[in-house]
C-alpha positions in Angstrom: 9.7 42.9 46.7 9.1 39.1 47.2 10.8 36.7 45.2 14.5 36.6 43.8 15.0 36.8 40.0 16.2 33.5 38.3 20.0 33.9 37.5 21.4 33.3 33.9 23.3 30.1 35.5 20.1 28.3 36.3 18.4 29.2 32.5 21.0 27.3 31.1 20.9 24.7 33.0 16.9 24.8 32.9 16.0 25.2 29.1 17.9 21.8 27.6 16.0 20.2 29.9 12.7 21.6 28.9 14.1 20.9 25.2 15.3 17.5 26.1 11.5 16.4 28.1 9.8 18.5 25.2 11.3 16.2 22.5 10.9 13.0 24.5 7.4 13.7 24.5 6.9 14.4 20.9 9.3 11.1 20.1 6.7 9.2 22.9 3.7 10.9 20.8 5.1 9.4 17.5 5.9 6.3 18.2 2.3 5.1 20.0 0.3 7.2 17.1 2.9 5.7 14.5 0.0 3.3 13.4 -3.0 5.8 13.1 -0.5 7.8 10.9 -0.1 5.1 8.9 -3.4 3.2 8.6 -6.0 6.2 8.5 -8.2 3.8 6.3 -8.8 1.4 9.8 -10.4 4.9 12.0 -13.4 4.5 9.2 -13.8 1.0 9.6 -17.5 0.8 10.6 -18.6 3.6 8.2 -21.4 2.7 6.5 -21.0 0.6 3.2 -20.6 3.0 0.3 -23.4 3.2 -2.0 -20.6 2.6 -5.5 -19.9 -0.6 -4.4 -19.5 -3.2 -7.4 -19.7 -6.7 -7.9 -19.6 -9.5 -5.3 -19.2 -9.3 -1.3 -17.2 -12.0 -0.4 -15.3 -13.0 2.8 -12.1 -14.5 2.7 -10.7 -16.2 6.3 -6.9 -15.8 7.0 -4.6 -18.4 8.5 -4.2 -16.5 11.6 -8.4 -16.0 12.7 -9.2 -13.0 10.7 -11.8 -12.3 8.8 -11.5 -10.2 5.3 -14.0 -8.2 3.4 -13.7 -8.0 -0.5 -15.5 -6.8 -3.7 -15.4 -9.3 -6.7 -15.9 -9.4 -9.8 -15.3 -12.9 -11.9 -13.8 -12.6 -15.2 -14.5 -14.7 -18.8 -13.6 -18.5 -18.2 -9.6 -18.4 -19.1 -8.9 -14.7 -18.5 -6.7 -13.4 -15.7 -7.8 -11.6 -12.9 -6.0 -8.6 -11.0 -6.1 -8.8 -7.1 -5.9 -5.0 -6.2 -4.3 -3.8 -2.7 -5.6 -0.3 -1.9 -3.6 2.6 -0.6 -3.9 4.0 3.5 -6.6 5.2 3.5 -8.7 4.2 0.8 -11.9 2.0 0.6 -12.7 -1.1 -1.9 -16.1 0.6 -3.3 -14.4 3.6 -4.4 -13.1 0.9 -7.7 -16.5 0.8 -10.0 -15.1 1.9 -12.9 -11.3 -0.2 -12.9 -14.0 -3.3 -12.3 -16.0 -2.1 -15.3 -13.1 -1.4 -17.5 -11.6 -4.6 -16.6 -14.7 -6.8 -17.5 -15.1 -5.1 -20.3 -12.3 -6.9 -21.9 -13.1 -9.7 -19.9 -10.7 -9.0 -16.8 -11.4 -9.8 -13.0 -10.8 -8.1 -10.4 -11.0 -8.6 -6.4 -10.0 -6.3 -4.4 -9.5 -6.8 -0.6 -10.0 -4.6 2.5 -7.4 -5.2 5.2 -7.7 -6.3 8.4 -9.5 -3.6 10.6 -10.5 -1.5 7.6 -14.0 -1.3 6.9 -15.9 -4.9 6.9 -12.7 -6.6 8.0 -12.0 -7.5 11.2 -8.7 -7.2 13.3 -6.1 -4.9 13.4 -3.7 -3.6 11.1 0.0 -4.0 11.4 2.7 -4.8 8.7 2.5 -8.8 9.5 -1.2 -8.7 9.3 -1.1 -7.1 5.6 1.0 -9.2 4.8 -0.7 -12.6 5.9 -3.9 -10.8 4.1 -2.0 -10.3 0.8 -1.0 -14.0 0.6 -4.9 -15.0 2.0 -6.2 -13.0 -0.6 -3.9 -14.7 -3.9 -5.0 -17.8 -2.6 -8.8 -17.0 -2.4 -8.5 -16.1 -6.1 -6.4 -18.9 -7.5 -9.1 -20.9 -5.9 -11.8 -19.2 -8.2 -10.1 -18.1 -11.5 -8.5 -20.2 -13.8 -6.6 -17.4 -15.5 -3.1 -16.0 -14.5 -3.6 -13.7 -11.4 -1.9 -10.3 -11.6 -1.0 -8.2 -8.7 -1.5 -4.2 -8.2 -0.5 -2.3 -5.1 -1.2 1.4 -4.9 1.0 3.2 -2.4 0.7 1.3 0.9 -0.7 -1.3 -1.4 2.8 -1.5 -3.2 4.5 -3.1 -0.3 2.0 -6.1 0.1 2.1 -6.7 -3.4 5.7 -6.8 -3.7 5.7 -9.8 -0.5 2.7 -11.3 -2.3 4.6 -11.6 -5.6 8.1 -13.0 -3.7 5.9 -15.8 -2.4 3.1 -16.5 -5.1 3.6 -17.4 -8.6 1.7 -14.1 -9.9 1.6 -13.7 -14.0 3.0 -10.3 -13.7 2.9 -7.1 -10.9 1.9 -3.5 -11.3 3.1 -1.3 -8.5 1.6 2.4 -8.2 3.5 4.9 -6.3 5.7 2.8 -4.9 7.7 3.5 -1.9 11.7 1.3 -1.2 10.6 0.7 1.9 7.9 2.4 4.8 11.2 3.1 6.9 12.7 5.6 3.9 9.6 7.4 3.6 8.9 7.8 7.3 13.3 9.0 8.2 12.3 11.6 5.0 9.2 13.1 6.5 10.5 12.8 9.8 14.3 13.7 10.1 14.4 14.6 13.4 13.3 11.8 15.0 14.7 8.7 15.6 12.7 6.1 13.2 15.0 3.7 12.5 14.9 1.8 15.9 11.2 2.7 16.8 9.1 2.1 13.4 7.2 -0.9 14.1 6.3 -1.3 10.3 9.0 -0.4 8.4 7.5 -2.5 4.8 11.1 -3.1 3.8 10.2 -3.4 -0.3 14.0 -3.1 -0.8 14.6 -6.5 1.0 11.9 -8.5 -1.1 12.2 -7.2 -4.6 14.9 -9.3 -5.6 12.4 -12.5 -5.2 10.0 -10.4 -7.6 11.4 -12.1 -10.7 7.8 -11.5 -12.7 7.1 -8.8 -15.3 6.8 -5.8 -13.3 5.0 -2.2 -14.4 5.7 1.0 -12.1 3.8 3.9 -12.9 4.4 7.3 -10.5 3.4 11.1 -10.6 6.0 12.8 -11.1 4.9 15.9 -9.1 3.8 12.9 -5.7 5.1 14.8 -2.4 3.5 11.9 -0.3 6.0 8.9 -1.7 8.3 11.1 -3.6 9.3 10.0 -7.4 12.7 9.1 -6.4 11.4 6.5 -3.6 9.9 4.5 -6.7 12.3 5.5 -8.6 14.8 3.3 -6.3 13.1 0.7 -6.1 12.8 0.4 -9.7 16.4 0.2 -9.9 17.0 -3.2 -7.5 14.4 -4.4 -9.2 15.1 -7.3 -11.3 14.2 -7.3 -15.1 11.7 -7.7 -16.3 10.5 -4.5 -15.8 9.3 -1.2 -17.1 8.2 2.3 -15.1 5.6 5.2 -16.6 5.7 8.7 -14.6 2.9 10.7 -15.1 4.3 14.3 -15.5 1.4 15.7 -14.6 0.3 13.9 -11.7 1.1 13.5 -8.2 -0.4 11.1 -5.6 -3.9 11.3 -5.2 -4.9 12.2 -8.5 -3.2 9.2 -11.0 -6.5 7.7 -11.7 -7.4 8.4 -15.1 -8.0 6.6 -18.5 -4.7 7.1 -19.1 -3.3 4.9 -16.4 -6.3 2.2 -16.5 -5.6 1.6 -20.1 -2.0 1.2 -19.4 -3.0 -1.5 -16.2 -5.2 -3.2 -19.5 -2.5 -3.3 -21.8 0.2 -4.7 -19.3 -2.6 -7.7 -18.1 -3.6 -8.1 -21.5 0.4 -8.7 -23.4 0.9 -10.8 -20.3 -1.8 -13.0 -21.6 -0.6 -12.8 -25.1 3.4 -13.8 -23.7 1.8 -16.7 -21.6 0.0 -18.3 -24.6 
């Protein structure tokens, strides 16, 4: 019989190891796919135009060389405008109906695709959503001459919240909103070590407090993507003044309803009302 059978001795020594390569590998995998995860919305980026897209194609430049792509649609002379940052992995055409129900009481809206996402060029990384936020506030201050406000849905929440720390929005309205990228990923991901490898970690929990504007939160309570309680913290270090709606029916990809969009046009609208 050829061969001699592998003793007990050498499994144990063996099998951590395997364990111990095997979970180097998958920590290796995660952290250089960490950005695909979280910007699916980029892989699509030179799909065709969707057929739904609404008002104007405009291009906005960012400080740093990029180019952005962005629907627009003005609003009535006086009127504020809401500057809309989209979720992952979501496009700027999909938005018809929050333009129409916007202009129909006179509302604009413009709503930006990020670097690397379809008709913008670059790539995306926390910075460069950031720099677009700020590029993007300052396109529209340039065209409106109503009060501008803010609206970040999911990954959208984070650049808002920045935007608003460093712009003098009229008011913010931040849809399933997460304390920070880093929370959400060590709760997905417990087993691996995010903390020191997340490369953007969209710490909303650092820049709240500069958020001193009227703020509306509005979550599903049944959301297992950025869980209730994520918002739900943020709310809390948020400063007044501030109010949050949960959906009890809802969860994340399904909040977009009359419901909520007359609740984003009554929030824009008393804004208007407290400002005059």
């Amino acid at each position: 019989m050829g061969g001699h059978p592998v003793s007990a001795t050498k499994l144990l020594l063996v099998l951590p190891l395997v364990a111990a390569l095997g979970y180097l590998a998958l920590v290796g995998l995660m952290y250089f796919s960490q950005r695909a995860l979280l910007y699916p919305g980029a892989v699509a980026a030179f799909a065709p135009a969707s057929s739904a897209e609404w008002g104007e194609k405009v291009s906005i430049a960012t400080p740093d060389g990029e180019t952005l792509h962005a629907l627009y649609s003005k609003g009535e002379a006086g009127k504020p405008s809401v500057l809309f940052f989209l979720g992952n992995a979501d496009r700027v055409g999909n938005y018809r109906f929050l333009a129409q129900a916007l202009a129909a009481r006179g509302i604009g809206l413009l709503a930006i695709s990020y670097r690397g996402y379809a008709g913008s060029t670059g790539s995306p990384t926390e910075d460069g959503l950031l720099t677009d936020g700020l590029a993007a506030y300052d396109w529209l201050s340039a065209q409106s001459d109503g009060g501008i406000v803010l609206l970040g849905q999911s990954l959208g929440s984070g650049v808002a919240v920045n935007t608003a720390a460093h712009r003098p929005a009229a008011g913010v309205i931040l849809v399933s909103a997460y304390l920070s990228v880093l929370s959400l990923a060590q709760t997905h991901y417990p087993f691996l070590p995010v903390a020191p490898l997340i490369k953007d970690p969209f710490r909303s929990d650092l820049r709240i407090a500069k958020v001193t504007q009227p703020k509306l939160f509005i979550h599903g309570r049944r959301d297992d993507i950025i869980p209730l309680s994520s918002g739900e913290a943020l709310y809390a270090i948020a400063p007044e003044p501030k109010q949050m709606l949960v959906h009890d029916a809802y969860s994340h990809n399904d909040l977009w309803n009359e419901g909520m969009t007359g609740e984003i046009i009554r929030f824009v609208e008393a804004l208007s009302r407290d400002d005059g």
